[in-house]
C-alpha positions in Angstrom: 0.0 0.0 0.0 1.4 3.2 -1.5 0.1 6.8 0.4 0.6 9.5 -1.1 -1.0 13.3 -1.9 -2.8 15.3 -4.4 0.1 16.1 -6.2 -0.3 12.1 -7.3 -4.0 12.1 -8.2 -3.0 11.0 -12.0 -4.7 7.8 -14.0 -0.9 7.1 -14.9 0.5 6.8 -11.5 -2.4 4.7 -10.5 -2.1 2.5 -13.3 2.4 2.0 -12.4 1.5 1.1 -8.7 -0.8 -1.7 -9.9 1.6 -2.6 -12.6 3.3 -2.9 -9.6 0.6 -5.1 -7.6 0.9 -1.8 -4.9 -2.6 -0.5 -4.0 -2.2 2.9 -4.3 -3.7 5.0 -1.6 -3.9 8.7 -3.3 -5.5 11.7 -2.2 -7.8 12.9 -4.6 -8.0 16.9 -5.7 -10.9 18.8 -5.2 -11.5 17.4 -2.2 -11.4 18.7 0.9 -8.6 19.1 3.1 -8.2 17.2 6.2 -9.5 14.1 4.4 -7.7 11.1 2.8 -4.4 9.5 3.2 -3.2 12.6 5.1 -4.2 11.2 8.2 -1.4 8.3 8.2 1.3 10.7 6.7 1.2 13.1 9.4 2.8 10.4 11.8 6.2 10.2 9.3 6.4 13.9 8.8 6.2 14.4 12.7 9.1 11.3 13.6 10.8 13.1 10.6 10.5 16.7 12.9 11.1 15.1 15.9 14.4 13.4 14.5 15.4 16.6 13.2 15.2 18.6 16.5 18.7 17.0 17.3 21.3 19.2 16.0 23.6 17.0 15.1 21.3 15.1 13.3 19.7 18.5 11.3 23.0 19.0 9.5 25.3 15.8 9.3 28.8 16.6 10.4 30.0 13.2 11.3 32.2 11.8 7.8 31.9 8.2 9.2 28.5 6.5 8.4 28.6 4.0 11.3 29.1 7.4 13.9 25.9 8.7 12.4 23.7 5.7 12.5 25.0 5.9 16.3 23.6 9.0 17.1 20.3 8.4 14.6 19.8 5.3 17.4 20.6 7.7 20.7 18.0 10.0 19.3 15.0 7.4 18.6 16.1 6.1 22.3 15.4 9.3 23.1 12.4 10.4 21.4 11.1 7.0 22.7 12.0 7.4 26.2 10.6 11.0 25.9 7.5 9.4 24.5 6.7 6.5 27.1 7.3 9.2 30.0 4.3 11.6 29.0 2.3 8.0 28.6 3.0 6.8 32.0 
């Protein structure tokens, strides 16, 4: 299952997906907001945000791959820890 937003709502990238044997989940236009696929892609965009609130993480500074990944797992420790506290 493909989601995806207006700026998809085209016969032809319908038609690829299936191709594909990918049910496309596309937002149609003329519709309005607030309704659709949007729902499910505001949880990425907002992990995305939260990821990108750690500085180091924003801009990439590290030159060594495996340093990065390091600190990409401390933050998603983080944001989970942060996470689970306002639950409990």
């Amino acid at each position: 299952m493909l989601f995806a937003d207006r700026g998809y709502d085209h016969d032809k990238y319908r038609r690829l997906l299936w191709q594909r044997g990918i049910r496309p989940v596309i937002a149609e236009r003329d519709q309005p907001h607030g309704s659709g696929p949007g729902i499910f892609r505001r949880v990425v965009e907002r992990t995305i945000s939260w990821l990108h609130g750690f500085r180091r993480l924003r801009i990439r500074w590290e030159k060594r791959d495996d340093i990065h990944e390091a600190f990409l797992g401390f933050a998603t420790c983080l944001i989970t820890h942060r996470h689970d506290q306002r639950l409990c």
